[in-house]
Backbone as numpy.savetxt, mean C-alpha at the origin, in Angstrom:
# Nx Ny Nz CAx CAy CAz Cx Cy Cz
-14.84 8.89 -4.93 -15.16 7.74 -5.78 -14.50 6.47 -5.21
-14.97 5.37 -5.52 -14.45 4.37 -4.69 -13.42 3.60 -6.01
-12.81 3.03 -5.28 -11.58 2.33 -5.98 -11.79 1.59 -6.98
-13.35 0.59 -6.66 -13.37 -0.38 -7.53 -14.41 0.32 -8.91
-14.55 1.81 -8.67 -15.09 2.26 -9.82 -13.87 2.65 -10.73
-13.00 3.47 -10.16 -11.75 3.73 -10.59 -11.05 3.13 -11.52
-11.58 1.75 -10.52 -10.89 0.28 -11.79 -11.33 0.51 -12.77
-12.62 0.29 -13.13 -13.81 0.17 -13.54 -13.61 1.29 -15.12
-13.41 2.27 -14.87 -13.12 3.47 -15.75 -12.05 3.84 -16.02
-10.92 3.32 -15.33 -9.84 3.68 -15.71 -8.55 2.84 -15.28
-7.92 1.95 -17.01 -6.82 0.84 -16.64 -5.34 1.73 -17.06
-4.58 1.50 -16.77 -3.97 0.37 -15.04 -4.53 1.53 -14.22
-4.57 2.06 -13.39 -4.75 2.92 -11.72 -2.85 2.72 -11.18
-3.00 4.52 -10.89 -1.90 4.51 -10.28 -2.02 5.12 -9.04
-1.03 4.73 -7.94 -1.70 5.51 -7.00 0.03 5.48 -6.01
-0.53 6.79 -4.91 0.60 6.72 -3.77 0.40 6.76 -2.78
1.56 6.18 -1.43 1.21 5.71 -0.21 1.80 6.53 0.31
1.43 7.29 1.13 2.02 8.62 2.20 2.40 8.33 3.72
2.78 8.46 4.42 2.32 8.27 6.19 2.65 9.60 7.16
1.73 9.65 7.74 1.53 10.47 8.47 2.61 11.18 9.63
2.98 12.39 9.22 4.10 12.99 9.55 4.24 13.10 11.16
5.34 13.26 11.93 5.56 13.55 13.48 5.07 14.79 14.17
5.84 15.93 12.37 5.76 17.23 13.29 5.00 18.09 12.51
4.67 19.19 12.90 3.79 20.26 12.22 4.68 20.34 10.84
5.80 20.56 10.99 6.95 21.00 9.87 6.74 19.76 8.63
6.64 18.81 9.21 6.61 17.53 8.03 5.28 17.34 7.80
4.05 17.47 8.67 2.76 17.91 7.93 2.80 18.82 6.40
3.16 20.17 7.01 3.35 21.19 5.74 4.48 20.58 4.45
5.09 19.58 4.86 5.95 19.46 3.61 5.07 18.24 3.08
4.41 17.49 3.92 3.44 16.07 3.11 2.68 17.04 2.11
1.73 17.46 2.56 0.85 18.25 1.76 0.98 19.54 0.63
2.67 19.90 0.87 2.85 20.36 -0.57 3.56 19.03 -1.26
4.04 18.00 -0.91 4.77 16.78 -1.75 3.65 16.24 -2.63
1.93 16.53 -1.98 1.38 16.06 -2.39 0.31 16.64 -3.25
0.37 17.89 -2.92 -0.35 18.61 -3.86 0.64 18.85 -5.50
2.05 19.12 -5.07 2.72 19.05 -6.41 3.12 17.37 -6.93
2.52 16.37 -6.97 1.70 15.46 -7.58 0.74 15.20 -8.14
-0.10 16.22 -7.84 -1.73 16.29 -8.40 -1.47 16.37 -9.59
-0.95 17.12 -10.45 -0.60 17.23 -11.65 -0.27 16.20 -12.31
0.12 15.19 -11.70 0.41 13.86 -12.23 -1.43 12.89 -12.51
-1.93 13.52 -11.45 -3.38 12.89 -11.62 -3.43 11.16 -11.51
-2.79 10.92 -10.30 -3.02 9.67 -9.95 -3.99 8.68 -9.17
-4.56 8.20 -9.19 -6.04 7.79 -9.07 -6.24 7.62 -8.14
-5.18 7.83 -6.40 -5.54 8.08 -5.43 -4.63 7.98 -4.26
-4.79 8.34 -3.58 -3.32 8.65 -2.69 -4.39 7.85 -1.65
-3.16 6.78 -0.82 -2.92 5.84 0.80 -2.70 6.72 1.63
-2.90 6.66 2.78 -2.55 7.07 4.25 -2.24 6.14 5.00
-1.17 5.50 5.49 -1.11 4.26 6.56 -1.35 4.93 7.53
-1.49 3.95 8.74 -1.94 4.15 10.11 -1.17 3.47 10.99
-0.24 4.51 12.11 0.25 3.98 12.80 0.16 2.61 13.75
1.22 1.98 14.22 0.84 0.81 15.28 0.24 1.36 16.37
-0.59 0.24 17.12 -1.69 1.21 18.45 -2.55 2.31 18.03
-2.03 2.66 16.76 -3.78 3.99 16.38 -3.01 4.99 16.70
-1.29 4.88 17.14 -0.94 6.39 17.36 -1.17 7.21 16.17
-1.22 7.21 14.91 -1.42 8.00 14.11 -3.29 8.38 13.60
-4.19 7.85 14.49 -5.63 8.09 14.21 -5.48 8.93 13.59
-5.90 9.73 14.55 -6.22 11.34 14.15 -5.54 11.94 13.19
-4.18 11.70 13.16 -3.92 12.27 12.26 -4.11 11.83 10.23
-4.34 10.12 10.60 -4.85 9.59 9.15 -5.62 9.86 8.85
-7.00 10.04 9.92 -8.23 10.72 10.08 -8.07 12.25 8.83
-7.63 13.08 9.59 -7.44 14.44 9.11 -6.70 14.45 7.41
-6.00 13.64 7.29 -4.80 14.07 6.45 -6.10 13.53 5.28
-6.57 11.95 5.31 -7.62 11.54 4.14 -8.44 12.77 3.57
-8.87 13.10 4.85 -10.21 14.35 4.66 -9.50 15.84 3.71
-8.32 15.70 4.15 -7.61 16.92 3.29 -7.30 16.74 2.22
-6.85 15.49 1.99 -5.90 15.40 0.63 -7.44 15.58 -0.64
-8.79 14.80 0.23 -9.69 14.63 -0.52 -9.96 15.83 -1.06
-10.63 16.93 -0.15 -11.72 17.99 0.24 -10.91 19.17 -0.79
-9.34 18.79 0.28 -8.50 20.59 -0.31 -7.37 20.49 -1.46
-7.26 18.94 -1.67 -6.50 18.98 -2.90 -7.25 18.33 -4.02
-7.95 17.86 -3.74 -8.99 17.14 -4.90 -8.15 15.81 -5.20
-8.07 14.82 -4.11 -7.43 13.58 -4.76 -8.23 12.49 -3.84
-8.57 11.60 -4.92 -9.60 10.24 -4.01 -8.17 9.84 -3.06
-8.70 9.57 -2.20 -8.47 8.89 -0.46 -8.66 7.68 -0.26
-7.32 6.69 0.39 -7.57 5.29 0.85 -7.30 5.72 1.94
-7.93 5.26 3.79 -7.70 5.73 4.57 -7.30 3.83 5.09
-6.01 3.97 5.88 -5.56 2.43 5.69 -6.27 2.52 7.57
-6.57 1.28 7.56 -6.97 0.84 9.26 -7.00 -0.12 9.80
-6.14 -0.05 10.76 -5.78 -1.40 11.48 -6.22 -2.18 12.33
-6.74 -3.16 13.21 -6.77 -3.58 14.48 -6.16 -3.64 15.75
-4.81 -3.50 15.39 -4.08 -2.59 16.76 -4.56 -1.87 17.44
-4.87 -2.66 18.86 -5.33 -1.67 20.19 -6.63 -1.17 20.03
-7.88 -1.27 19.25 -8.80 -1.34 19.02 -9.86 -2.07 19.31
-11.12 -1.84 20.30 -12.18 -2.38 20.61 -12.92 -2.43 19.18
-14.09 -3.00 18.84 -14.60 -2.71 17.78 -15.55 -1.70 17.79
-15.62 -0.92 19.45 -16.60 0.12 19.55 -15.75 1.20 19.07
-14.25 1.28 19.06 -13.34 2.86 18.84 -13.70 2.29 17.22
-13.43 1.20 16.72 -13.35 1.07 15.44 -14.59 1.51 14.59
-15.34 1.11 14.78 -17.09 1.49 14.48 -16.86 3.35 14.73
-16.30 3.74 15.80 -16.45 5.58 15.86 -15.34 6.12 14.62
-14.17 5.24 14.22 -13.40 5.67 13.51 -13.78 5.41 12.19
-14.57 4.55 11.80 -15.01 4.41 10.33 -16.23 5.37 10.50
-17.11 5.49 11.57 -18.23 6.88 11.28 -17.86 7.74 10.85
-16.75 8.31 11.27 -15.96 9.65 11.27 -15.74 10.05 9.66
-14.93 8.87 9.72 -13.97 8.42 8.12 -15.41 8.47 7.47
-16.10 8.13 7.44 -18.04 7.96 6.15 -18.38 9.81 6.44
-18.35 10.10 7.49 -19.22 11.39 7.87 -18.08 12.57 7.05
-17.01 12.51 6.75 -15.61 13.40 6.54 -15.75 12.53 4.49
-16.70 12.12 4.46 -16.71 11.92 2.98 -15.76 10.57 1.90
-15.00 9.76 2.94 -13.91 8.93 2.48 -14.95 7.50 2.14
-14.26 7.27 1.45 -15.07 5.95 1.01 -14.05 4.87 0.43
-12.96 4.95 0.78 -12.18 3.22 0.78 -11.19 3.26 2.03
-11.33 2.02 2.44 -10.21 1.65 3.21 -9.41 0.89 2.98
-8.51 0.25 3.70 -8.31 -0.02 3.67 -7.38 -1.13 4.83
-8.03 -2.19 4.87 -8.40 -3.00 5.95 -7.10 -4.17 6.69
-6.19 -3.84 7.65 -4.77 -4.35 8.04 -5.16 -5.25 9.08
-4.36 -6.58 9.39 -4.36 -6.77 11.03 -3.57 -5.65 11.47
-2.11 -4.96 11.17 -1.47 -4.20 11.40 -0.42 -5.14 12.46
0.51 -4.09 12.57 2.49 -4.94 12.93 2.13 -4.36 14.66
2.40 -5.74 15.24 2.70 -5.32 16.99 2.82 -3.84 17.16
2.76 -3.42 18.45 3.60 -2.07 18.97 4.47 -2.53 18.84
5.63 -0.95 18.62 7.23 -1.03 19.06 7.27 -1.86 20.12
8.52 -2.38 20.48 8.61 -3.26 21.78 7.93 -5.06 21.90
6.97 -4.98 21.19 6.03 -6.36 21.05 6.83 -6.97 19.89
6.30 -8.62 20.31 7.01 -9.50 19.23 5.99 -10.15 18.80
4.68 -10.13 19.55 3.58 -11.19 19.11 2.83 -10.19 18.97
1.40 -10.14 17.93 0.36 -9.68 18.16 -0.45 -10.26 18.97
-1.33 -9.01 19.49 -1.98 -9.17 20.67 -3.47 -8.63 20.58
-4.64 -9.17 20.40 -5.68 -7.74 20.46 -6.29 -7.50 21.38
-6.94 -6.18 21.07 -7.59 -5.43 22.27 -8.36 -5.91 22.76
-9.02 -5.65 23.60 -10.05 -6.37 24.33 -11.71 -5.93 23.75
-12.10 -6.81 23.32 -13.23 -7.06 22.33 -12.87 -6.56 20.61
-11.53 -7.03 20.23 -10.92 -6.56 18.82 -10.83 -7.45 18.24
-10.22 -7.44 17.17 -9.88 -8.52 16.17 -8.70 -9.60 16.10
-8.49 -10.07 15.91 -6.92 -11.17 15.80 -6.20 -10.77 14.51
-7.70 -11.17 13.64 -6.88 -11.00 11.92 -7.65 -10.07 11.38
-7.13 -9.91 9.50 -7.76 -8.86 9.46 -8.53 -9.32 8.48
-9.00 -10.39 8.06 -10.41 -10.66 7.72 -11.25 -10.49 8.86
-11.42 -10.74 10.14 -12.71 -10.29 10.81 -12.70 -8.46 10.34
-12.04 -7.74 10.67 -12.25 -6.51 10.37 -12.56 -6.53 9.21
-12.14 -7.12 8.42 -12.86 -7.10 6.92 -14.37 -6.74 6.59
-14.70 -8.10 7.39 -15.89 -8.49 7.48 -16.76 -7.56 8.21
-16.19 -6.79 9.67 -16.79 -5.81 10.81 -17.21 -4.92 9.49
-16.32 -4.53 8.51 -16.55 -3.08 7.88 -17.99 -3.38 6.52
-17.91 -4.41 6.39 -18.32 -5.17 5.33 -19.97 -4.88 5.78
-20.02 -5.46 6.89 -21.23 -5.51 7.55 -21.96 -4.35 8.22
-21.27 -3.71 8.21 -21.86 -2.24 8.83 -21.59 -0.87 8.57
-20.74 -0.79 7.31 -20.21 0.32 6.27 -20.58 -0.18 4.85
-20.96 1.19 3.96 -20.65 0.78 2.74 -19.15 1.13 1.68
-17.75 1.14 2.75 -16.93 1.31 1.89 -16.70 0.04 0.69
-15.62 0.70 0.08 -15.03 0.26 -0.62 -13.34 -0.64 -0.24
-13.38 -1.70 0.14 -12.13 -2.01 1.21 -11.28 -3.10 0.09
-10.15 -2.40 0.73 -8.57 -3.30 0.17 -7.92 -3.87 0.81
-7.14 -5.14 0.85 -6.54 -5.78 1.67 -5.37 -5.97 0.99
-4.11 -6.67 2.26 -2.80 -6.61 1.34 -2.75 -8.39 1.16
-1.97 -8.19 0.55 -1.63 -9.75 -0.68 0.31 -9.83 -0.23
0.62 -10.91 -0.04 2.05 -11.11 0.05 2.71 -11.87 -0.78
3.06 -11.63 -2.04 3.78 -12.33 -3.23 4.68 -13.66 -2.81
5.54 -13.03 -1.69 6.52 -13.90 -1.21 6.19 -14.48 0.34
4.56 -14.25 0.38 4.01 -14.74 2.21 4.38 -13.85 3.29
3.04 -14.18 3.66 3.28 -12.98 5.36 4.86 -13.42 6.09
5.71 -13.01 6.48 6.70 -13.39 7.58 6.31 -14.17 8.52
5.23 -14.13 8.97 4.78 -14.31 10.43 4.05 -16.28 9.61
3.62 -16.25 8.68 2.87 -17.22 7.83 3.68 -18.45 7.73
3.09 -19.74 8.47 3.99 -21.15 8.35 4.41 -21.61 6.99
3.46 -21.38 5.88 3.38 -21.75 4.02 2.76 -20.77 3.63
3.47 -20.75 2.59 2.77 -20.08 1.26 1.65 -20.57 1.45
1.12 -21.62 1.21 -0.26 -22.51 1.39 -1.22 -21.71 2.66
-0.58 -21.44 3.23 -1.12 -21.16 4.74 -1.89 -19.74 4.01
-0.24 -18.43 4.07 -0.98 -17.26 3.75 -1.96 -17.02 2.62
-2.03 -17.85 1.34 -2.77 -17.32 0.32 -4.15 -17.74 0.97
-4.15 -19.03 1.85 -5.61 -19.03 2.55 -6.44 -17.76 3.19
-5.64 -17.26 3.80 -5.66 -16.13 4.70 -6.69 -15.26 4.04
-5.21 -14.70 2.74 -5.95 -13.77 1.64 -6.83 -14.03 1.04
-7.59 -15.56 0.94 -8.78 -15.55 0.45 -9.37 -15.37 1.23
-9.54 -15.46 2.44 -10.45 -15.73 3.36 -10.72 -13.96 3.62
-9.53 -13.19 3.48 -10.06 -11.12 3.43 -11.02 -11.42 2.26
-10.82 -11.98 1.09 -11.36 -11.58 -0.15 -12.88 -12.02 0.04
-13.08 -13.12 0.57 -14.40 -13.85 0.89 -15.07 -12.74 1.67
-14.47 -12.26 2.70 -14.88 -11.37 3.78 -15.41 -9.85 3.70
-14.96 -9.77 2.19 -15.21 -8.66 1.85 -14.63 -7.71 1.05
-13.18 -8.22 0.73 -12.14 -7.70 -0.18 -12.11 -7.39 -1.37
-12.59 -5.84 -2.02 -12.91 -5.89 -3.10 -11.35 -6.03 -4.26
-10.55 -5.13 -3.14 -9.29 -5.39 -4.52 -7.87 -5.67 -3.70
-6.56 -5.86 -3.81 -5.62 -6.64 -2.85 -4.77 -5.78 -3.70
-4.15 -4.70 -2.48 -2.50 -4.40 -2.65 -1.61 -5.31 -2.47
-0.09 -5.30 -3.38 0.63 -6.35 -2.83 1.70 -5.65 -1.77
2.62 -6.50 -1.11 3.73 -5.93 -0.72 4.49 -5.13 -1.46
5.48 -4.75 -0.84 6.75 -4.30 -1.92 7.41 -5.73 -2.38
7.83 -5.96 -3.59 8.29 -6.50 -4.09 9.54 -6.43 -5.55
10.48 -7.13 -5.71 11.71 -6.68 -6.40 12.08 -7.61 -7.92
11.15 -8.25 -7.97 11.03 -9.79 -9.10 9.53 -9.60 -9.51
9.20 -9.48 -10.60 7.84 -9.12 -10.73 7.60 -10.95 -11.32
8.34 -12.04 -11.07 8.06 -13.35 -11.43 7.49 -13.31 -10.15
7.56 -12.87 -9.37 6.94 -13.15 -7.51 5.57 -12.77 -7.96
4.90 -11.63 -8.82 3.79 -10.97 -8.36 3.03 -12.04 -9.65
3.55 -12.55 -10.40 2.70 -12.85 -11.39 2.19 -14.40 -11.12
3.46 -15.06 -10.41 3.28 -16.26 -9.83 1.74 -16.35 -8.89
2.40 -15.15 -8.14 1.07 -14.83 -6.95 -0.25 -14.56 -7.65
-0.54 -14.01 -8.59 -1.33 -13.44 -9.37 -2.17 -14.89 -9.61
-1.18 -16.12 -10.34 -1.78 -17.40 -10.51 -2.32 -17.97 -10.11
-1.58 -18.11 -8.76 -1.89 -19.03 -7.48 -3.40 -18.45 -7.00
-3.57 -16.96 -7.13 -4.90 -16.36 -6.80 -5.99 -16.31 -7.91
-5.50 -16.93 -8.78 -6.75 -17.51 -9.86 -7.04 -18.95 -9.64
-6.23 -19.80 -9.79 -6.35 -21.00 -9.15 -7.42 -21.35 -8.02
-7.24 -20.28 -7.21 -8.03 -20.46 -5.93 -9.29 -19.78 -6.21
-9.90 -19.44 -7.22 -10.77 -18.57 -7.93 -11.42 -17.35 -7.21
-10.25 -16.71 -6.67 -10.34 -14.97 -6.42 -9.76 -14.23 -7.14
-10.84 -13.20 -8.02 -10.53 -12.81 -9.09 -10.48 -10.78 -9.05
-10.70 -10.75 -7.66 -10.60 -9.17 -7.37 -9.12 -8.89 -8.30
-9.25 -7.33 -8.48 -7.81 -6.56 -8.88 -6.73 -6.91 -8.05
-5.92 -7.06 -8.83 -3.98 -7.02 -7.83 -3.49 -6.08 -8.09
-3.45 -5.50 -7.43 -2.81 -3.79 -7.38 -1.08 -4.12 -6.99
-0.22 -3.70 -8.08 1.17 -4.01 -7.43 1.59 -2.88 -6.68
2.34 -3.45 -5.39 3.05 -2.12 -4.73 4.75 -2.06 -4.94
4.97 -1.07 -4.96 6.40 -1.09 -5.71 7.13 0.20 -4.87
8.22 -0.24 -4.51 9.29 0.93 -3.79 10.13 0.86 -4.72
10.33 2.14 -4.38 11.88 2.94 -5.47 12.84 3.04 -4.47
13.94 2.19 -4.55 15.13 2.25 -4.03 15.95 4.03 -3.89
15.51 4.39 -3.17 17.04 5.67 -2.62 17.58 5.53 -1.61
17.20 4.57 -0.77 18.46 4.62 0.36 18.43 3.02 0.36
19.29 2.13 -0.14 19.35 0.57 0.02 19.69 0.09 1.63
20.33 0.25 2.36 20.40 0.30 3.35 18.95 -0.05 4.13
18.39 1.70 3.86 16.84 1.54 4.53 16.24 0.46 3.74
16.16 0.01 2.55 15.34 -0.68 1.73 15.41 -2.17 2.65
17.00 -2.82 2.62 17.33 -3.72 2.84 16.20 -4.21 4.43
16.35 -3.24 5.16 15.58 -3.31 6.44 14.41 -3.83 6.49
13.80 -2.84 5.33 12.34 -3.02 5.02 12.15 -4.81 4.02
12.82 -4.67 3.03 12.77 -5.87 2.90 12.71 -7.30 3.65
13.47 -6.76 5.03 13.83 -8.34 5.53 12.50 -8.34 6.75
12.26 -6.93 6.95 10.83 -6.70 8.11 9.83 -7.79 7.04
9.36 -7.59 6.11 8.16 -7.87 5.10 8.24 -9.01 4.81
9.74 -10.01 4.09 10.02 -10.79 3.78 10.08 -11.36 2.31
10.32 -9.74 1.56 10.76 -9.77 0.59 12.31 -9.99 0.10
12.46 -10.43 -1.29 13.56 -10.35 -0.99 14.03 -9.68 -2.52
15.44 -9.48 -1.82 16.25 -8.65 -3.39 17.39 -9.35 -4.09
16.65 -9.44 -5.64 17.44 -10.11 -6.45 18.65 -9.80 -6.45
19.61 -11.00 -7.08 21.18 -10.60 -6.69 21.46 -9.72 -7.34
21.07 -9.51 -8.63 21.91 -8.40 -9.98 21.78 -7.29 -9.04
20.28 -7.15 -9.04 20.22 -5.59 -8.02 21.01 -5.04 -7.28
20.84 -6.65 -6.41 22.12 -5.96 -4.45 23.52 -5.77 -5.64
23.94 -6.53 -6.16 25.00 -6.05 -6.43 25.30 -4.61 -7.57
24.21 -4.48 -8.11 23.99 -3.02 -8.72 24.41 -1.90 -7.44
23.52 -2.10 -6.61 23.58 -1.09 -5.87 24.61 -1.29 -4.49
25.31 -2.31 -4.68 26.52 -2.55 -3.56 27.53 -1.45 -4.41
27.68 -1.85 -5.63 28.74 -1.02 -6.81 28.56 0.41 -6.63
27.27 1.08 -6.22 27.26 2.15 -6.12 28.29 2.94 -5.22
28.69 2.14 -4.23 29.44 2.73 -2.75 29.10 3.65 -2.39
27.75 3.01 -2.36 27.20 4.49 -1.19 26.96 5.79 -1.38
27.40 5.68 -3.21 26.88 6.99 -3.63 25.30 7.63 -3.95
24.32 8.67 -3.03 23.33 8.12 -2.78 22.82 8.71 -4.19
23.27 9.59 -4.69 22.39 9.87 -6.15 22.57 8.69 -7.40
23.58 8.15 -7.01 23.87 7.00 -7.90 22.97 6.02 -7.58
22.58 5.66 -6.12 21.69 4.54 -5.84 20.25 4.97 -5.89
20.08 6.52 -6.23 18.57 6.94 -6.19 18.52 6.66 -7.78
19.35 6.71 -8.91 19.21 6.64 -9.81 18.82 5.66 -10.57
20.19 4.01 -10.07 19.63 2.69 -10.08 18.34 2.35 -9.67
17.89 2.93 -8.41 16.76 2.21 -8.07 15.43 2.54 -8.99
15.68 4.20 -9.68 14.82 4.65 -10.31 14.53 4.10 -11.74
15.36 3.68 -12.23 15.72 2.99 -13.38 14.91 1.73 -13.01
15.81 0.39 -12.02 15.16 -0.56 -11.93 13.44 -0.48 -11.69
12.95 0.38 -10.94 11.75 0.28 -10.43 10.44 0.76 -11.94
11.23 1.50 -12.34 10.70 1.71 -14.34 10.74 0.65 -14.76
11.69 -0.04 -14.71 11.95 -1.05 -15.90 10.55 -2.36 -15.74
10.42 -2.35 -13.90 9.64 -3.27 -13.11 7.91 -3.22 -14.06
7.91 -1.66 -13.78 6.33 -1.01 -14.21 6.21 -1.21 -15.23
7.29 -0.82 -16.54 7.23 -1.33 -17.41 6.82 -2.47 -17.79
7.35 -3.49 -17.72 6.80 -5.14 -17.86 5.22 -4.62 -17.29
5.39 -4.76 -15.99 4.01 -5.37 -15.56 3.05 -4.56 -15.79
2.82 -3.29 -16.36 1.69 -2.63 -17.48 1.76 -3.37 -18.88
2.50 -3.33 -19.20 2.79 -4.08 -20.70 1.91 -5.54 -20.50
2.18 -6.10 -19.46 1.09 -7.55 -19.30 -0.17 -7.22 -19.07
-0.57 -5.87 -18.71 -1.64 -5.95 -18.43 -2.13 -5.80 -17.18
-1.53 -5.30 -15.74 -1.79 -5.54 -14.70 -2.69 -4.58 -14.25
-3.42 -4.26 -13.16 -4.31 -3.55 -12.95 -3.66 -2.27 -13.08
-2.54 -2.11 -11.74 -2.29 -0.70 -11.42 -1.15 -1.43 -10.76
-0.36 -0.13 -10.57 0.38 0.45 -9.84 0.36 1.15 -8.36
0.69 0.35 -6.84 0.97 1.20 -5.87 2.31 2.14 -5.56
2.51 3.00 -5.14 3.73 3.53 -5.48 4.13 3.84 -3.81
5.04 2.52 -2.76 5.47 2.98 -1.56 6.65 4.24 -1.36
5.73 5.68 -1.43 6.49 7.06 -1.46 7.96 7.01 -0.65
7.38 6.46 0.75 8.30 7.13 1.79 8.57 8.86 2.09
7.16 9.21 1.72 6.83 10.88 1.43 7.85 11.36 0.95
8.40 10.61 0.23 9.28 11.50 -1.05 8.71 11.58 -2.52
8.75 12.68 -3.03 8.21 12.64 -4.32 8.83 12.62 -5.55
10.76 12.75 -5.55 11.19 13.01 -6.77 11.26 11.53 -7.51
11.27 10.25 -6.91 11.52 9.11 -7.18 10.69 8.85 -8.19
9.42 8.53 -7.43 8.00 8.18 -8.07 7.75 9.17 -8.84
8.03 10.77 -9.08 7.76 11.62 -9.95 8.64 11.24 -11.08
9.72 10.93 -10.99 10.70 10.53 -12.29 10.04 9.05 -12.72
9.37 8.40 -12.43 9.43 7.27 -12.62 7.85 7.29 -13.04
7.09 7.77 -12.73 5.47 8.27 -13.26 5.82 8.80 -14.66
6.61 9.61 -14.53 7.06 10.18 -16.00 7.74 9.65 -17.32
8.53 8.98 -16.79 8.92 8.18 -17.35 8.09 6.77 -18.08
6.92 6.36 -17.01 6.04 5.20 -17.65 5.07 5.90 -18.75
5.00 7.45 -18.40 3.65 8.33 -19.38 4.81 8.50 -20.62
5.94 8.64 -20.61 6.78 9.02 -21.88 6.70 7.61 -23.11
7.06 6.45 -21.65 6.18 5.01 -22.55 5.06 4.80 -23.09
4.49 5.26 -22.89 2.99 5.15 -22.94 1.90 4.01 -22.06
2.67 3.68 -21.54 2.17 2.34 -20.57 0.88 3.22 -19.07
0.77 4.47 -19.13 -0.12 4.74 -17.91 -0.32 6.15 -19.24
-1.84 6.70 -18.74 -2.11 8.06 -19.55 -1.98 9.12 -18.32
């Protein structure tokens, strides 16, 4: 089923982002993390896709499984990294012929080692043209990401929300956001994208703090940032990591909370193929009553 039916039939949408494991061993543990989720019945599990397409095949495979052998709708995420638009055109056949029907449409982050993006030779720059490539010659269902607090790479705010209209024009039926830690960031953003009168779904994406450290990283890669109460919530922890899996689990409830209570579409949930976080914290919003 495609996403924007999902919407369609069922408010808010919750969903989780997986990535594609190294080794056979962390294959077999994705796919039981993710089958003992099903039970949660969340309206559709992400696959990112490595930089350069190292992870094709395997996003390829993992969509087709989670769909076929666990029974859960599939976003298969896809980038322009290192991509002609002839491999790209064979990788969305594949992805239509294997039964998937949303993507979800990235410029995607340099290779390791690179500081600039670069594209392939006859590829894309940004990822509204791919938008548009898929738009025009697929009938998925495609998502693009939204940056509350602006791309990193983006001169203005002014600059990036252009951008994101310009996916949405292109073909963007609904916009994940970043991770984000201030839900005044997502609602602001939310405005600014009515204003500009693009009115697709805002799907919030939301990480659950268990390792702050790693978080902090990720935050400053994206260009999010973390409120002070927080850092200093979880500075107090000293490093105790069930204490900081706990704070973060708490804060990241409290987040969902509000922003179902307003009304927001859905919920993305950045796993980090861990499941006890987002499982305590799914549970916790159904004990509210804020998701069924």
């Amino acid at each position: 089923m495609k996403v924007t039916s999902i919407l369609q039939n069922k408010r808010p949408v919750v969903s989780f982002e997986f990535f594609p494991p190294k080794t056979d061993e962390g294959l077999k543990n994705l796919m039981e993390t993710i089958s003992s989720l099903k039970e949660l019945s969340p309206s559709f599990v992400s696959m990112t896709y490595g930089a350069g397409g190292s992870t094709r095949a395997k996003t390829v495979e993992l969509v087709s499984r989670i769909k076929h052998e666990i029974g859960l709708e599939t976003v298969a995420h896809l980038t322009c990294v290192g991509h002609s638009q002839a491999e790209l055109k064979t990788i969305l056949t594949e992805l239509q012929q294997r039964g998937v029907e949303n993507i979800l449409g990235l410029r995607g982050d340099p290779p390791k080692g690179q500081t600039t993006f670069v594209p392939a030779p006859d590829g894309f720059s940004h990822a509204s043209q791919l938008v548009k490539f898929i738009r025009d010659h697929f009938p998925f269902c495609i998502g693009v990401a939204g940056y509350p607090e602006k791309h990193i790479e983006s001169a203005s705010l002014e600059s990036d929300m252009n951008h994101l209209h310009e996916k949405v024009q292109a073909g963007g039926d609904f916009i994940v956001t970043q991770l984000f830690f201030d839900n005044a960031q997502y609602f602001s953003f939310s405005d600014r994208l009515k204003k500009m009168g693009v009115s697709v779904p805002v799907i919030a994406g939301i990480m659950p703090i268990t390792d702050f450290e790693q978080i902090k990283r990720f935050a400053s890669m994206c260009g999010a940032s973390i409120p002070e109460a927080l850092r200093v919530k979880m500075e107090g922890a000293g490093g105790d990591k069930s204490r900081v899996e706990q704070i973060g689990i708490d804060y990241a409830t409290a987040q969902c909370v509000e922003l179902l209570q307003k009304g927001i579409p859905g919920i993305h949930f950045y796993t980090l193929n861990k499941s006890h976080a987002t499982r305590e914290i799914f549970l916790a919003l159904k004990k509210r009553g804020v998701v069924s």
